[in-house]
C-alpha positions as CSV (number, residue, x, y, z in Angstrom):
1,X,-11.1,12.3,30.9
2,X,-7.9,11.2,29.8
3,X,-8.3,12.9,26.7
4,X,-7.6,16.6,28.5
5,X,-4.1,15.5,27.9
6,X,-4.4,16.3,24.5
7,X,-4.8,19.9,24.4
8,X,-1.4,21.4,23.3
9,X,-0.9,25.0,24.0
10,X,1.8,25.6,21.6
11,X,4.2,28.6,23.3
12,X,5.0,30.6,20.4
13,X,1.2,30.4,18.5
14,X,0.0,31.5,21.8
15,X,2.7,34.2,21.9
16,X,1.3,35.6,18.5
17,X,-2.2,35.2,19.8
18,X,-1.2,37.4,22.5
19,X,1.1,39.8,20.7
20,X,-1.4,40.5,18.7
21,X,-4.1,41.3,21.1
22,X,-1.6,43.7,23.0
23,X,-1.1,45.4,19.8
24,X,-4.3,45.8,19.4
25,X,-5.0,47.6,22.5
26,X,-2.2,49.3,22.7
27,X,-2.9,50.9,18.8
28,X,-6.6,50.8,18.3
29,X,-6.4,53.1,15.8
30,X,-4.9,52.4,12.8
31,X,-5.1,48.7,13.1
32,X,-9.0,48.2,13.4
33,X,-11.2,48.0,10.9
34,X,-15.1,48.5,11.3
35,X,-16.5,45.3,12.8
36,X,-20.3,44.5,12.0
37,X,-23.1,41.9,12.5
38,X,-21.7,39.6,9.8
39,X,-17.4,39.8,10.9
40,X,-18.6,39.6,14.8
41,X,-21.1,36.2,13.6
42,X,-18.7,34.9,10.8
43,X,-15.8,35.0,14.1
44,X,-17.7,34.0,16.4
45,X,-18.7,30.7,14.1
46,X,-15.0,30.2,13.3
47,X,-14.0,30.7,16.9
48,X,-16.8,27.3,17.5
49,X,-15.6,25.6,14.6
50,X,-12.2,25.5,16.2
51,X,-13.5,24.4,19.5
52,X,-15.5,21.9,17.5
53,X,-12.1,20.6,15.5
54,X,-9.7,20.7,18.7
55,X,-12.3,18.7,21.0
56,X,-12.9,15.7,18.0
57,X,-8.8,16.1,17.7
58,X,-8.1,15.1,21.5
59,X,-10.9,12.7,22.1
60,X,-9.9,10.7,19.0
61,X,-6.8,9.6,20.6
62,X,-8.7,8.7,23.8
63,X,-6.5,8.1,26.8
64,X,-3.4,7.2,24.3
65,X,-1.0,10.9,24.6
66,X,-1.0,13.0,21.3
67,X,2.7,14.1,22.2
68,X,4.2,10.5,21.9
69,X,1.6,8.1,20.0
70,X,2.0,4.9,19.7
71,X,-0.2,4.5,16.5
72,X,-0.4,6.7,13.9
73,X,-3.7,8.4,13.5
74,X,-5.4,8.7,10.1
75,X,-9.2,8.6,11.5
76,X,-11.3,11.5,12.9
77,X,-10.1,14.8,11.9
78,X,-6.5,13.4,11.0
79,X,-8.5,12.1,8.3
80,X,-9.2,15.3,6.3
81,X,-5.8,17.4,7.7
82,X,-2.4,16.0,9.5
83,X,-2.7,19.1,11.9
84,X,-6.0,19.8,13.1
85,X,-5.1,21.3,16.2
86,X,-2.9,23.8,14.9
87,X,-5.6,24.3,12.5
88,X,-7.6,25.5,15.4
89,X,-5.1,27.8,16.5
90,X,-5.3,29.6,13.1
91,X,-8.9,29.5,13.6
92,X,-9.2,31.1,16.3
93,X,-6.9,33.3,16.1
94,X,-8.7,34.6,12.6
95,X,-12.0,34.3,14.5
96,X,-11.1,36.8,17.3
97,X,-9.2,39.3,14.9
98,X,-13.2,39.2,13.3
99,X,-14.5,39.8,16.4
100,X,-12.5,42.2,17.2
101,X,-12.3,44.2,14.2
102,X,-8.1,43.6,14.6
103,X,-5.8,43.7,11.7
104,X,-3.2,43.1,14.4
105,X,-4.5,39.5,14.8
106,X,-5.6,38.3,11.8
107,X,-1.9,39.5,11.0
108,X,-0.7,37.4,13.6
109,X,-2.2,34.5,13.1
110,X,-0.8,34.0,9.6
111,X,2.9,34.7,10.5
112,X,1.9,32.1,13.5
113,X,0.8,29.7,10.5
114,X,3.7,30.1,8.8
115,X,6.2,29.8,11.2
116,X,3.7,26.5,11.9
117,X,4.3,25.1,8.3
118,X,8.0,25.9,7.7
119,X,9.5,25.0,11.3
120,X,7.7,23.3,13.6
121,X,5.3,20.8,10.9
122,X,8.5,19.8,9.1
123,X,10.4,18.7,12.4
124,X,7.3,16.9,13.6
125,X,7.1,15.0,10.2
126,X,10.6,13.7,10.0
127,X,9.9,12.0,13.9
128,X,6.9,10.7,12.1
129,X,8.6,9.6,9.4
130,X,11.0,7.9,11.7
131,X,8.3,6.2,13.8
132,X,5.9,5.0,11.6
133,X,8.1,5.1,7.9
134,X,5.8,4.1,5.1
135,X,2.4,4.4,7.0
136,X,3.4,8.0,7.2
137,X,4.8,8.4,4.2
138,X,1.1,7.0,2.6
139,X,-0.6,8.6,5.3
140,X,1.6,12.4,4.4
141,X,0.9,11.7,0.6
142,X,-3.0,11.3,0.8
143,X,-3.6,13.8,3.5
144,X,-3.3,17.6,3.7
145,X,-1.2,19.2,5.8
146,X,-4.0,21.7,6.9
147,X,-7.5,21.6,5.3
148,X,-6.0,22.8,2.0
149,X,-3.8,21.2,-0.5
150,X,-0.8,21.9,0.8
């Protein structure tokens, strides 16, 4: 079970996660919009596609520690986007802003995104770049930062 070790909780996506739920409590009013059968399924189906994504993340580094690797990892999910698991973050955050019927947190979890793409991701990659040079670099130019394009 040395994989458990690879569940990051990053602070400040967690801290949007919970902003925006408190929000959402605390103003239920103008924030919510009418939830139904197909926003509580369609939420509830992203919500388990993250958990889906952030379990094949951790176990495909096996007992090896996702915050210092020793080899660069371009199988599994890495394989379709260099940041699954704050992919799932997104995810999930989207998924309970469905559930919820929350403008609050579907707000939040794009501001969390793009603090994710234009602070943190670019920090991470230069270390990358600086541990593994080209195979990154090949790795960076082939492979999405996310699921999308960019």
């Amino acid at each position: 079970m040395g994989w458990l070790k690879n569940y990051p909780i990053p602070e400040y996506q967690l801290g949007f996660l919970l902003t925006g739920l408190a929000l959402h409590f605390w103003d239920d009013t103008s924030t919510v919009f009418t939830t139904n059968l197909a926003s509580t399924v369609l939420g509830g189906v992203i919500i388990a596609i993250s958990a889906l994504i952030s379990v094949w993340s951790a176990t495909s580094f096996g007992d090896e520690a996702m915050a210092n690797p020793g080899t660069l990892r371009a199988s599994g999910p890495y394989r379709y986007s260099r940041n699954p698991m704050y992919l799932i973050w997104l995810l999930a955050t989207v998924g309970i802003g469905l559930m919820l019927g929350s403008w609050w947190l579907c707000g939040a979890s794009l501001i969390a995104a793009g603090v994710t793409q234009l602070r943190v991701i670019s920090d991470e990659e230069k270390i990358l770049v600086n541990r593994f040079g080209v195979n990154y670099e090949t790795y960076r130019d082939r492979t999405p930062r996310w699921f999308w394009p960019f």
